[in-house]
N, C-alpha and C positions, 0 to 999 in steps of 0.2 A: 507545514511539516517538512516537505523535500528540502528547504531550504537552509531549514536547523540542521537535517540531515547532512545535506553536503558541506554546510561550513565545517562539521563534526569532524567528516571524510579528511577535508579538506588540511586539519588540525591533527591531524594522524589517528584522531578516538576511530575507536569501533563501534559502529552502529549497527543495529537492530531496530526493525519495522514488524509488527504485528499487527494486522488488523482482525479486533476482535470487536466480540459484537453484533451490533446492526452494522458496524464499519466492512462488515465483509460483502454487504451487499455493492457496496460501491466499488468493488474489485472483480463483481460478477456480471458476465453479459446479460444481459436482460433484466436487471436490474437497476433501482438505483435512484434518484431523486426525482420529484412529484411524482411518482407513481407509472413511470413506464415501464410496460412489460414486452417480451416478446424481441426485443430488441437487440444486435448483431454487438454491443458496442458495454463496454462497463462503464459506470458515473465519472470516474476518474479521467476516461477518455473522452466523454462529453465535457467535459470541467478545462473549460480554455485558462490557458494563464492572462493577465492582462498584459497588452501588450508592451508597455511600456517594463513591466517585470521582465518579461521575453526574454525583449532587447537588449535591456542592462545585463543580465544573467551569462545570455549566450546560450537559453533550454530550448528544450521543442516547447511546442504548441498549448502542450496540454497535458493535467495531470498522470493520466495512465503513461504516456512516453516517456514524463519527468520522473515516472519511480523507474520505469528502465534505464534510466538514464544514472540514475546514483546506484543502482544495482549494477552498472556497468561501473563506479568510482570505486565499488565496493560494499556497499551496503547490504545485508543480509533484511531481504524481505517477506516473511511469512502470514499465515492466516489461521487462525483458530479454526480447525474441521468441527468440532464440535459446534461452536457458534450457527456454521454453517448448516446444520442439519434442522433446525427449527423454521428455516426460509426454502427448504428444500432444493437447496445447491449442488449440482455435481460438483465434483473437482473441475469435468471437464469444463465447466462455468467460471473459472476462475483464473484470472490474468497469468497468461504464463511465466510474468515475472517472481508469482509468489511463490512459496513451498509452504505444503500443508506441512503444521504445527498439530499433532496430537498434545493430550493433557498434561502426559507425564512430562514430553518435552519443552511443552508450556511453565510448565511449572519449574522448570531448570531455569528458562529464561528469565522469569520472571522474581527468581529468588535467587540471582547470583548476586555478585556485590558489583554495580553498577551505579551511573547515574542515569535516573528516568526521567522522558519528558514524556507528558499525555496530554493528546489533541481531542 
């Protein structure tokens, strides 16, 4: 996804990042794939790129840095709060690159006249 993202960037579109979902888990510290808990770190920031991607790129290391990274090209990157409430998430649990997304705003984003892609 960072990748569609920043070609987007790159092509002067506007992008939009939401993660909804269980996808919010993996923007959360102490959360996030096989099942660790307790942990300083979000799934994204565990989630190395391959290096050979890396290299060719010119990205950081790894996905939590790669969405700061196109949120620094311009990307607008938010998280369904809602979502979040059934995995018991604080905000303060969640990647500082995002910004909560309530419903109604959800719903503006999601029904403007756009083109969408879903990961």
């Amino acid at each position: 996804m960072p990748n569609v993202a920043w070609a987007a960037l790159a092509a002067g579109r506007r992008v939009t990042i939401v993660f909804d979902g269980s996808a919010v888990t993996s923007v959360a510290r102490g959360y996030g794939w096989r099942g660790w808990f307790g942990i300083d770190s979000t799934a994204m920031e565990r989630a190395g790129l391959l290096e050979r991607e890396r290299r060719s790129l010119e990205v950081p290391e790894d996905y939590g840095a790669y969405l700061r990274f196109i949120k620094q090209k311009g990307a607008e990157i938010y998280y369904n709060t809602t979502m979040a409430l059934p995995y018991q998430i604080d905000p303060e649990q969640i990647d500082d690159a995002l910004e909560p997304l309530e419903l109604q705003a959800l719903l503006k984003v999601l029904t403007a006249d756009a083109d969408y892609l879903v990961y």
